[in-house]
LOGUTOR-192522 format. One record per atom (N, C-alpha, C, O, CB): residue in three letters; x negated, y, z negated. Coordinates in pm, whole numbers, plus 50000, padded with zeros to 5 digits. Each point is the difference from the previous one (the first is absolute). Glycine has a CB too. Layout:
REM residues N
alaXYZ/...
END
This chain:
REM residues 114
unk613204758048440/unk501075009950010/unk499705011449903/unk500194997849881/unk501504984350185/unk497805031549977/unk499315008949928/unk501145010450050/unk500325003350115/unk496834988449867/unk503425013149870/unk500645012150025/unk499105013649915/unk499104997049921/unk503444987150110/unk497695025349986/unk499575015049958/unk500815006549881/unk499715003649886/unk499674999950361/unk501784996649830/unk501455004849961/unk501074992249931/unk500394990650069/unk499165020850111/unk500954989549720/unk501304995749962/unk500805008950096/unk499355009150052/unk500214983949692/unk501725006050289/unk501435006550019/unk500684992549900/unk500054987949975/unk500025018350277/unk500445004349695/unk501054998749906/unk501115010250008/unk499695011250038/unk498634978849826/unk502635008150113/unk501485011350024/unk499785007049909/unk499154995949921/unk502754992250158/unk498665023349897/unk499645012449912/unk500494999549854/unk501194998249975/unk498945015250234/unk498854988449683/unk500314995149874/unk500605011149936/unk499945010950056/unk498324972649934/unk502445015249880/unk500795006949930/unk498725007849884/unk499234991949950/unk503344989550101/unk497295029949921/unk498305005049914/unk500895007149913/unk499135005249932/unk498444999650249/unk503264998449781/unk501015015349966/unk499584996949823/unk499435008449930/unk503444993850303/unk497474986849728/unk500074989649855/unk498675003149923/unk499825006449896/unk501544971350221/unk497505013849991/unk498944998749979/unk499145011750017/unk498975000449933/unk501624978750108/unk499705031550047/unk499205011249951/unk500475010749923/unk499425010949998/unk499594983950175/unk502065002649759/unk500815007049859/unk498804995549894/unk499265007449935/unk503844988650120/unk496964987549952/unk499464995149857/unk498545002350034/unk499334995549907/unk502514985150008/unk497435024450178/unk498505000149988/unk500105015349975/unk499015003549936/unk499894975350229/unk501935031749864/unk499595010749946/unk500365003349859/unk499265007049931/unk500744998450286/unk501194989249736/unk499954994049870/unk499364994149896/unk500145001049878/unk500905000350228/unk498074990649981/unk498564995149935/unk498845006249998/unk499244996249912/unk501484987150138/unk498945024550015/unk499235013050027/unk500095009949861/unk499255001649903/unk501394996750378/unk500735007849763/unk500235006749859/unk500214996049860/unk500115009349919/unk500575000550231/unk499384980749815/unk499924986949896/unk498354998149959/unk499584995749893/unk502734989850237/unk496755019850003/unk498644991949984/unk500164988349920/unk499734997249883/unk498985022850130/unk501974972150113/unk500194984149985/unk499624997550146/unk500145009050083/unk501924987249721/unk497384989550237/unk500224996150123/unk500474985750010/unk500174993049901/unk498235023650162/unk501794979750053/unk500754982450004/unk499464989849928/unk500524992249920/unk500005010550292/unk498294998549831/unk499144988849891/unk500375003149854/unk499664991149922/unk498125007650233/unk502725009749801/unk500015000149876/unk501434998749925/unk500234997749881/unk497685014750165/unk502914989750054/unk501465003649994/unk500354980849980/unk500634994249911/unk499765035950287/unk498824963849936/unk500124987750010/unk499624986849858/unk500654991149945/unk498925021550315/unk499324991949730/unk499704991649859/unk500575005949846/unk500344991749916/unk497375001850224/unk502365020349831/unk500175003849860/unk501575004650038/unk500554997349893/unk496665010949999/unk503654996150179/unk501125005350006/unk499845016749931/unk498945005949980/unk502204967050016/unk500275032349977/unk499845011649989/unk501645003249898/unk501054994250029/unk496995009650236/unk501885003049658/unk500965004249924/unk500725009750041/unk500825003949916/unk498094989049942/unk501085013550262/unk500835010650069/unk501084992150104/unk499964992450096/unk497885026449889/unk503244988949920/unk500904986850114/unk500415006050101/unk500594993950088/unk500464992149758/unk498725025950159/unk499795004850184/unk499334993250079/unk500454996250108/unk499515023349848/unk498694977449995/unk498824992650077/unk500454988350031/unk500224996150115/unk498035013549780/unk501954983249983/unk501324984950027/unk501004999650070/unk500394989550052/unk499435006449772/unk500705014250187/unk501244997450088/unk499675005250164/unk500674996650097/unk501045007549668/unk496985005750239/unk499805002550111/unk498934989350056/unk499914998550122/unk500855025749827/unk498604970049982/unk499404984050037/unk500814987350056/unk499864993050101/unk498815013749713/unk502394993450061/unk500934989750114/unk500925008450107/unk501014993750032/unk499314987249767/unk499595027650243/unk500465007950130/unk499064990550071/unk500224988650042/unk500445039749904/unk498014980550058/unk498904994950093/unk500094982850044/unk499874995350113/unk498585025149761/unk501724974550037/unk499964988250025/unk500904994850102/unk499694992550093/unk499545007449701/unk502115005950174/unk501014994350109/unk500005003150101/unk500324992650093/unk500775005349795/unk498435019050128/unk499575003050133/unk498754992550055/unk499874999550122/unk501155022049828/unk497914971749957/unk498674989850114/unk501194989550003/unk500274998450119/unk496465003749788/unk504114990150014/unk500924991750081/unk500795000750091/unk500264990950079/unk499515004549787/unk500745016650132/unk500444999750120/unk499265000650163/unk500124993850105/unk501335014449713/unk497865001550135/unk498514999050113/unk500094987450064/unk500264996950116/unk497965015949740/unk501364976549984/unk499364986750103/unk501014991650069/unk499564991650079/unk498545005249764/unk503465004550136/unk500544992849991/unk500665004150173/unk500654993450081/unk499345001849607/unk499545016550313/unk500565009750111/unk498864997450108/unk500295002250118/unk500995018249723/unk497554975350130/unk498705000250089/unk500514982250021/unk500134995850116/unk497425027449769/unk502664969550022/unk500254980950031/unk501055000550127/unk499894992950101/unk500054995449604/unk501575025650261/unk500924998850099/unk499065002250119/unk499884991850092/unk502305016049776/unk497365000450127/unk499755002850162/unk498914989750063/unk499964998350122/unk500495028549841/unk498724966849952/unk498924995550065/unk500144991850110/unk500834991149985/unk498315011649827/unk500244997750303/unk500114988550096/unk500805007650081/unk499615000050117/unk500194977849754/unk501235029050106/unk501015009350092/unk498885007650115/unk498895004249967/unk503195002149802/unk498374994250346/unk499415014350087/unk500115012849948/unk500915003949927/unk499664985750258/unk498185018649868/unk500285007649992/unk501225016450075/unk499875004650113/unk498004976149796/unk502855022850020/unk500735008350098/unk499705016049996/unk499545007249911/unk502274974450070/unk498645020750153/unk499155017150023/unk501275007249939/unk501154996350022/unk497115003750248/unk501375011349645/unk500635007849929/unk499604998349828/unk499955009349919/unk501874989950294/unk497974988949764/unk499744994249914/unk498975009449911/unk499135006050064/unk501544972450075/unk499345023249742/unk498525002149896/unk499764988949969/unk500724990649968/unk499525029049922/unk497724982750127/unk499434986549953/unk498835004249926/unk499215007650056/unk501564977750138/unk499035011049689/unk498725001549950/unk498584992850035/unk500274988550034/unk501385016749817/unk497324996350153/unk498924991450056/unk499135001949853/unk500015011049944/unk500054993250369/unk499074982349619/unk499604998549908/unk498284990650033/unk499894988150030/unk503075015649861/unk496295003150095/unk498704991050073/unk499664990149900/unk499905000949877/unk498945018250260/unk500994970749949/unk499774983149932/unk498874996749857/unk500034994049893/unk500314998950396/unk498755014849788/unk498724999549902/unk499985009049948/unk498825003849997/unk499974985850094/unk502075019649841/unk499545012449897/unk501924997949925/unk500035010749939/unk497415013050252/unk503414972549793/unk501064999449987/unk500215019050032/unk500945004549935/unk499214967949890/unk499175037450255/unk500675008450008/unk501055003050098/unk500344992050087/unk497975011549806/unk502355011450087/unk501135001050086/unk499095016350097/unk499435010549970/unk503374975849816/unk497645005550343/unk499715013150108/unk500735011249986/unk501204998849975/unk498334987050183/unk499855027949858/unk500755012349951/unk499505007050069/unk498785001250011/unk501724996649789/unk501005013150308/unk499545010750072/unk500485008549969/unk501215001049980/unk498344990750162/unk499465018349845/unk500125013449936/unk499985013750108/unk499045005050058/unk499714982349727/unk502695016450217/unk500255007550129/unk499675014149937/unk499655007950087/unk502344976150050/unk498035019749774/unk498735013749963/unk498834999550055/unk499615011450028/unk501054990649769/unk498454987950237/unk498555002649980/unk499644992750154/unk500214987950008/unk499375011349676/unk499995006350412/unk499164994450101/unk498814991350008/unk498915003849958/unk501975013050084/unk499344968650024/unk498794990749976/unk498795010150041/unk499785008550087/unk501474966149973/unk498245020849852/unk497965003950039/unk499764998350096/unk499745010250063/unk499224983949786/unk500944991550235/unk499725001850133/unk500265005250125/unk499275003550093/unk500444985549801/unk501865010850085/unk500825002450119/unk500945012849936/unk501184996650014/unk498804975450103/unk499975036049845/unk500545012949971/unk501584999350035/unk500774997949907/unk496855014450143/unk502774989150053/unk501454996850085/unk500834988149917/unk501205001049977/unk497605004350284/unk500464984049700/unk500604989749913/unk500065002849847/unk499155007049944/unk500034977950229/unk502235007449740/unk499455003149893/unk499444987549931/unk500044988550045/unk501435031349951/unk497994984249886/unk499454994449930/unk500464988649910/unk500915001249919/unk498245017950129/unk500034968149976/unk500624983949929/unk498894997749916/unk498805001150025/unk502574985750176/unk499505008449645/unk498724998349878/unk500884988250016/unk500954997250072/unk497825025249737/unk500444970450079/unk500504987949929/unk499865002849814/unk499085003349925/unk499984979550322/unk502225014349737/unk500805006549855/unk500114985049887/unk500084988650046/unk501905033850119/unk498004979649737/unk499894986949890/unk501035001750013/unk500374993550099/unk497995003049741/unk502985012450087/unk501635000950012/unk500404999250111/unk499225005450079/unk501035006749767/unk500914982050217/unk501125003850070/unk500765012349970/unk500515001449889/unk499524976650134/unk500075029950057/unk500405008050038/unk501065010250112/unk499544997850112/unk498774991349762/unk502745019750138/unk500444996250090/unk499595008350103/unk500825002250089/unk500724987649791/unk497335015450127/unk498995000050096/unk499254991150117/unk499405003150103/unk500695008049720/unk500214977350117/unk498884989350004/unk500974991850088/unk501034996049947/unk497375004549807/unk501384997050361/unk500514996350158/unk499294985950020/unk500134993950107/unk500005032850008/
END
């Protein structure tokens, strides 16, 4: 039983890409935030944001699992072997097919990312 694709229902990013641009401008990143912590209690308090928003994520991806899928619905797709998330980018026309647009595969979720 070989899948490609995760489907997953559409995740909450709003939290988590506060605290990575936060960490950016900090020149801090997760790995580091994760083992040494950080004395900015913005960063702290915008860390446990993030957090509750990946809990809620997962807790929101456990509700749905196994459910059908329904049309109208947003769904994210996440490929198996790269943990990335599929992303179409309606600015930029695929390379091959011009008329279509263009699908990368993204390390973040995003709410791009279909």
């Amino acid at each position: 039983d070989m899948c490609v694709f995760q489907l997953l229902p559409r995740k909450k990013y709003a939290e988590n890409k506060k605290l990575h641009r936060m960490l950016i401008k900090a020149g801090l990143d997760l790995e580091t935030l994760h083992s040494s912590g950080t004395h900015d209690t913005a960063i702290r308090e915008q860390k446990g944001l993030a957090e509750a928003e990946s809990r809620d994520n997962e807790q929101d991806e456990a509700r749905q699992r196994g459910k059908p899928v329904q049309f109208g619905n947003v769904y994210q797709l996440r490929a198996r072997f790269s943990n990335k998330w599929l992303m179409v980018n309606a600015n930029e026309p695929a390379t091959v097919e011009s008329n279509n647009m263009s699908v990368e595969l993204e390390e973040f979720t995003m709410k791009e990312c279909y």
